[in-house]
matplotlib code that plots the C-alpha trace (Angstrom):
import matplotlib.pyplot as plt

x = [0.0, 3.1, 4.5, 1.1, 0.4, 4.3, 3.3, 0.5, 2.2, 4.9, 2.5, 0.9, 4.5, 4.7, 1.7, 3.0, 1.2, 4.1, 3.6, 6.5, 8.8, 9.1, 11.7, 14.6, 13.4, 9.6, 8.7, 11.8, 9.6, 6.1, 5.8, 7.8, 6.6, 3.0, 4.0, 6.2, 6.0, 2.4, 0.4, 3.1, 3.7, -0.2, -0.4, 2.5, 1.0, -2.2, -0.4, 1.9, -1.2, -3.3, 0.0, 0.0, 4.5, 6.7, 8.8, 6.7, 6.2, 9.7, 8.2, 6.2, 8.9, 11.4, 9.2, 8.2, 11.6, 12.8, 9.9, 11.3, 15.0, 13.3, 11.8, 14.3, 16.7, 19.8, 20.1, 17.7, 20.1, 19.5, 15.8, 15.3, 17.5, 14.9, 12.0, 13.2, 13.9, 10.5, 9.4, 11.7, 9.7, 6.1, 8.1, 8.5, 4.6, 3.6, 6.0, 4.0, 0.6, 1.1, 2.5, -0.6, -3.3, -2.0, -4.8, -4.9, -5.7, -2.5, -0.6, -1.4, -1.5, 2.4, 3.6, 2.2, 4.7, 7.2, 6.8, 7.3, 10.4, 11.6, 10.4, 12.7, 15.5, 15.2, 14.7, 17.6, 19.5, 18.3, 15.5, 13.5, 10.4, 8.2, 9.9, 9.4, 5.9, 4.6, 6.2, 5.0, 1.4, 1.4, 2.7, -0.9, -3.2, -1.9, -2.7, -6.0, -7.2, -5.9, -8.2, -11.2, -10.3, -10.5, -14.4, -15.0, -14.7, -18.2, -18.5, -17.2, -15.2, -15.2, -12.0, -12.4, -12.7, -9.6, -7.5, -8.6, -7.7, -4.5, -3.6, -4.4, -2.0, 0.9, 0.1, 0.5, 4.1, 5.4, 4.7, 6.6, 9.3, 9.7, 9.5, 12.0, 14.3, 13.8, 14.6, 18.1, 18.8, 17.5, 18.0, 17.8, 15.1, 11.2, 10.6, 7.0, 6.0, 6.1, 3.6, 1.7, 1.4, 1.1, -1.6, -3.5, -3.6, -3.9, -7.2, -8.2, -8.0, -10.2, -12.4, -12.1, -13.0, -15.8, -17.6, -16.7, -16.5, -18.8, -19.7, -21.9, -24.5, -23.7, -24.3, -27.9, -28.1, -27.8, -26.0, -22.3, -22.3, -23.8, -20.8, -18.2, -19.5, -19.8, -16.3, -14.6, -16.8, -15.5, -12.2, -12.2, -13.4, -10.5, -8.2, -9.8, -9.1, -5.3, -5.3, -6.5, -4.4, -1.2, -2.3, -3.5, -2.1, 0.0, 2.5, 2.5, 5.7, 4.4, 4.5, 0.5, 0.0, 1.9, 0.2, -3.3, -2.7, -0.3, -2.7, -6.1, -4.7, -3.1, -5.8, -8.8, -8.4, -5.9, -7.9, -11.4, -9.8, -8.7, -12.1, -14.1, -11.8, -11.4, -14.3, -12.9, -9.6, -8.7, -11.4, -9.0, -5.7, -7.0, -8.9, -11.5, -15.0, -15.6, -19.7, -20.4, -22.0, -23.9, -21.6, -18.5, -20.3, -18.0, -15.0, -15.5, -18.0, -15.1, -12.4, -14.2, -15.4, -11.6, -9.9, -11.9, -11.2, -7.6, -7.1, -9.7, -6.8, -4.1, -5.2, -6.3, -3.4, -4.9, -2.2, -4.6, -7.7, -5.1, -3.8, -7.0, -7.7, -5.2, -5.9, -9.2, -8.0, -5.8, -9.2, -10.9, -8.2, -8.2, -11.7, -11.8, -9.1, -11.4, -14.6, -12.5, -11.3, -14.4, -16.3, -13.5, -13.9, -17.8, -17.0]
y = [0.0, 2.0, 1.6, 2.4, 6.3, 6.8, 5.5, 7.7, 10.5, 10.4, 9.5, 13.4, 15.2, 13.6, 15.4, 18.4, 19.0, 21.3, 19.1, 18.4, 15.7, 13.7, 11.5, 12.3, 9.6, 9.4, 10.5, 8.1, 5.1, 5.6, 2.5, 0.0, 0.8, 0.4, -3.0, -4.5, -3.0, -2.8, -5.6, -7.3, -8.0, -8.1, -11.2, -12.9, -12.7, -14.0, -17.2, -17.4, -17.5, -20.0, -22.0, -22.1, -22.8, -20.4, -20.4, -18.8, -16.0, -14.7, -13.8, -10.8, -9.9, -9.3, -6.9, -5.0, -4.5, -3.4, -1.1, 0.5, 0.3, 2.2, 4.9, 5.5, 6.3, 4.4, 2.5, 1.7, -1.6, -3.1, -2.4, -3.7, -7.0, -7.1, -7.1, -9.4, -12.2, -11.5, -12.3, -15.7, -16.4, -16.2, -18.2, -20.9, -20.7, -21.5, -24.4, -26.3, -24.9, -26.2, -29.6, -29.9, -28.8, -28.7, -26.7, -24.3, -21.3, -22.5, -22.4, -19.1, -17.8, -18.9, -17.7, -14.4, -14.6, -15.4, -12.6, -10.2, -11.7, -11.0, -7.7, -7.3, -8.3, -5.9, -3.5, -4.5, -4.4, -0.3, -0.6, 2.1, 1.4, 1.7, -0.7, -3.1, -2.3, -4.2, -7.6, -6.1, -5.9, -9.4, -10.1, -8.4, -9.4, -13.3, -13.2, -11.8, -14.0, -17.2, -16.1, -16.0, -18.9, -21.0, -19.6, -20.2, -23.8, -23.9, -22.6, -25.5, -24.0, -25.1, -26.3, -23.3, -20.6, -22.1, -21.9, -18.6, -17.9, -19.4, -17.4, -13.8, -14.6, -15.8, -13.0, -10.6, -12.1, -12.1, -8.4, -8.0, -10.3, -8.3, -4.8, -6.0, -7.4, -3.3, -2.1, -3.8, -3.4, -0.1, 1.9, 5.5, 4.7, 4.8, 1.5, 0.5, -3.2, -4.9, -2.7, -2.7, -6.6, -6.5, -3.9, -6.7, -9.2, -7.2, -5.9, -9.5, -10.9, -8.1, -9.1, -12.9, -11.8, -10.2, -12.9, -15.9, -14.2, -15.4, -11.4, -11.3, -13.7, -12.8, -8.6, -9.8, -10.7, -8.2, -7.2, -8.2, -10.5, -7.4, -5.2, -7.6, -8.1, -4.3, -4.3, -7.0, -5.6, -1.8, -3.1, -5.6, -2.0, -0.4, -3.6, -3.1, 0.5, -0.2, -2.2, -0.3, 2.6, 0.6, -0.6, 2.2, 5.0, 7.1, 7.9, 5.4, 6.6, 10.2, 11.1, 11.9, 8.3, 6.2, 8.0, 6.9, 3.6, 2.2, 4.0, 2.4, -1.0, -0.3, 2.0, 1.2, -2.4, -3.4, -1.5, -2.4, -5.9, -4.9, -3.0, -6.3, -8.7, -6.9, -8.4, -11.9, -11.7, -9.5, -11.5, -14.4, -12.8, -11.0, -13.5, -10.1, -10.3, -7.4, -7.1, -5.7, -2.1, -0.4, 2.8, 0.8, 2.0, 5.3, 4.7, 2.8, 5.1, 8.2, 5.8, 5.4, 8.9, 10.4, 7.6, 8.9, 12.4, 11.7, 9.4, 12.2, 14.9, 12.8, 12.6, 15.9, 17.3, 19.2, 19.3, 20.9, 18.4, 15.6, 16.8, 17.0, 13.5, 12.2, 13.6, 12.2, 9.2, 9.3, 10.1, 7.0, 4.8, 6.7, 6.3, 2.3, 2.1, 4.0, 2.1, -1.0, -0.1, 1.0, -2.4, -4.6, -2.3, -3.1, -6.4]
z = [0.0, 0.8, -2.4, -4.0, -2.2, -3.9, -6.9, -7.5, -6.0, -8.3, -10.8, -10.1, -10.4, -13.3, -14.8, -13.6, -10.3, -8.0, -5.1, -2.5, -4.0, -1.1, -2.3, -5.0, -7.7, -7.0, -11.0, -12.7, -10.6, -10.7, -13.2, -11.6, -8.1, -9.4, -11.2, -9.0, -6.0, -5.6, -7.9, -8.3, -3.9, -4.3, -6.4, -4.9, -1.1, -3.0, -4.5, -1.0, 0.9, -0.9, -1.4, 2.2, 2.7, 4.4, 1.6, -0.8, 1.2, 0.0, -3.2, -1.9, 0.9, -2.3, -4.6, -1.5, -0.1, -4.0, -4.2, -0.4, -1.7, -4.8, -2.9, -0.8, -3.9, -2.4, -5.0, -8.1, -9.0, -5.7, -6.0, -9.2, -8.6, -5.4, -7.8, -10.4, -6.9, -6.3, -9.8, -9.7, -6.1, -8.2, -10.7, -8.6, -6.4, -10.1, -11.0, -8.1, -8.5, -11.9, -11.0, -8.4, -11.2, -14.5, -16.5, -18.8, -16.6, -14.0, -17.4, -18.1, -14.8, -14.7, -18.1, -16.8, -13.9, -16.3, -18.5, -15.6, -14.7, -18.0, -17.6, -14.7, -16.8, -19.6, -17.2, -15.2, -18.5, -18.9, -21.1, -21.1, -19.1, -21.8, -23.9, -20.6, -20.6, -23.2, -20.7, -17.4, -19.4, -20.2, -16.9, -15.3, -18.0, -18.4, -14.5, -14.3, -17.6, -15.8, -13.1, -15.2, -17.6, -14.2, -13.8, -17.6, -16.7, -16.0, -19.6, -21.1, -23.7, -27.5, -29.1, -31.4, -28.5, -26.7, -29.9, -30.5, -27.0, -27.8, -30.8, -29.3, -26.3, -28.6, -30.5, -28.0, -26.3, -30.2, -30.1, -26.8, -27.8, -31.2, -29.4, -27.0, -30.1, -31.4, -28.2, -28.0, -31.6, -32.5, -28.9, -30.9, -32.7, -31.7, -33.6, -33.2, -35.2, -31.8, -30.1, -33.0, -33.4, -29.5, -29.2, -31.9, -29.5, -26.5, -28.9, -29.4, -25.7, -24.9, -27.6, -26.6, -22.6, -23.6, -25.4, -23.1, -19.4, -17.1, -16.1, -19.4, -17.4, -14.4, -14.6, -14.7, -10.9, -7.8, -5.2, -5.2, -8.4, -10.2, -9.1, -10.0, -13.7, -14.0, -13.2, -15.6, -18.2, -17.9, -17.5, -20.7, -22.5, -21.9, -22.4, -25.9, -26.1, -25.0, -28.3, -30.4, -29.5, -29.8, -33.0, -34.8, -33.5, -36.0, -33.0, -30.3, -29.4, -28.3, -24.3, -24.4, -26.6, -24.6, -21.4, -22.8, -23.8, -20.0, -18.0, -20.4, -19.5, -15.8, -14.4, -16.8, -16.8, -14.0, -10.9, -12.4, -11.6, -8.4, -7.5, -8.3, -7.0, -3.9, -1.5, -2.4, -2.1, 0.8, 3.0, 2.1, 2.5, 5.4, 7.4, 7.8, 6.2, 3.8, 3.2, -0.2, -0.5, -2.6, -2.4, -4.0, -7.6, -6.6, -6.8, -9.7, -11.8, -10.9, -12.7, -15.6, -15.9, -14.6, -17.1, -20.3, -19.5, -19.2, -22.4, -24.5, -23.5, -24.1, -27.4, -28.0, -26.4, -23.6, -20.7, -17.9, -18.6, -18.6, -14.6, -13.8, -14.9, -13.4, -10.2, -10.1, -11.1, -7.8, -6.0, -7.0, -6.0, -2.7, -2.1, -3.0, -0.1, 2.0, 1.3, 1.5, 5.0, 6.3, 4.8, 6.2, 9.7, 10.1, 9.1]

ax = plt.figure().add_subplot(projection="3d")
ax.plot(x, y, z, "-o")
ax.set_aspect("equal")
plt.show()
């Protein structure tokens, strides 16, 4: 949570906000504090605690240190070595989650892991961290799609669907593999044929969610259910948009581009995730009962609302609407951790 406030605090200098710095490298980090630091220990306590072995909580204790060495400013090598340690952890939760359950969604769930340690690595190697983005993506969207292919069992999926499937996620890690191959290559040049072919399947897995995810039956019901559905459903809409913007853009290498299309996927489609997922998983992590209410439509309808007006002025180029939405986007992430304290409180 620590490493989240920073995040988005350096996240706001970045837009230009004159607020104190706090710490020397706060703007250089916001990304790799929010991936690592934040989701990344976040999914890695998650798979530590349902693996249920000391060991595994080493994972999380690795990326949270690195995102403490990181904010500190001591020394950005030592945090990112941290990281990447923390990555090899998750690495190894999925080896035996896999060797317990061998399925498709464990399979996915752990090439996710996998592309965030190579993340780590080209970072570690001093790729710029929007050449490691297109990995740190996969790494987030692999793992949340595992997640729902394991629900879509009750689906029973087609042959056809899961090749599909299939296609759209090697399509998107070519994409990554080929932008990374640019990256190292070409370092003066804004080569852009991986993100392109990336953003295509980025564009399709959205496409592929939509039509097989269990929310488009279960947004019909009330109550919690309703909430969560409304919440993969937003978020696959802005997994699309991320797509499409990486694939059609005429410069995806712009600041106010590239701005629309990490924060589409990482706020739009990432912390819808994290809104809907929330009363499940932090009840389990937690051991604390968090009863679903109404008034968690806030949070989530000011994302939504704050994300549009943020990607509109990124692409029209309108600096002020763009701080603005990105300090309401900080809002609504403050007031899901409110409404997720005081439900966990009452609880």
């Amino acid at each position: 949570m620590f490493a989240l406030l920073a995040a988005m605090w350096g996240g706001l200098l970045r837009l230009g906000w004159q607020f104190p710095p706090l710490a020397p490298a706060l703007t250089s980090i916001h990304g790799p504090l929010i991936i690592s630091g934040f989701l990344g220990t976040l999914i890695s306590m998650e798979r530590a605690v349902a693996l249920r072995v000391r060991w595994a909580y080493a994972a999380p204790v690795c990326s949270a240190l690195g995102a403490l060495v990181l904010i500190t400013g001591v020394s950005p090598l030592v945090g990112a070595a941290l990281a990447t340690l923390g990555s090899i952890g998750t690495i190894a939760i999925y080896v035996v989650i896999v060797r317990a359950q061998p399925a498709l969604f464990t399979y996915t769930m752990a090439l996710g892991a996998g592309m965030w340690f190579v993340g780590n690595l080209l970072w570690l190697a001093g790729l710029p961290v929007y050449r490691v983005a297109l990995w740190w993506t996969g790494f987030l969207v692999l793992t949340i799609v595992g997640e729902r292919l394991e629900l879509s069992r009750l689906l029973r999926l087609s042959r056809l669907s899961e090749r599909v499937y299939l296609l759209a996620v090697a399509i998107s890690i070519a994409g990554a593999v080929i932008d990374a191959v640019e990256g190292l290559a070409f370092p003066d040049e804004g080569t852009t044929f991986g993100v392109r072919v990336a953003g295509a399947g980025l564009l399709a897995l959205a496409l592929w969610l939509a039509r097989y995810d269990l929310a488009r039956r279960t947004v019909r019901q009330s109550g919690l259910t309703r909430f969560i559905a409304v919440c993969l459903l937003s978020g696959y809409f802005w997994l699309a948009v991320s797509g499409l913007l990486r694939l059609v853009s005429p410069d995806v290498t712009s600041t106010l581009m590239r701005d629309a299309i990490l924060h589409a996927v990482f706020l739009g489609f990432v912390m819808s995730m994290i809104f809907g997922h929330a009363p499940i998983i932090l009840p389990a992590v937690l051991g604390r009962a968090m009863p679903y209410r109404p008034t968690f439509y806030a949070h989530l309808v000011l994302l939504h609302l704050s994300l549009a007006l943020r990607v509109v002025a990124d692409l029209g180029g309108d600096l002020s609407a763009r701080q603005w939405g990105g300090l309401l986007n900080v809002i609504a992430v403050l007031l899901f951790l409110f409404a997720t304290a005081r439900a966990i409180r009452s609880g």
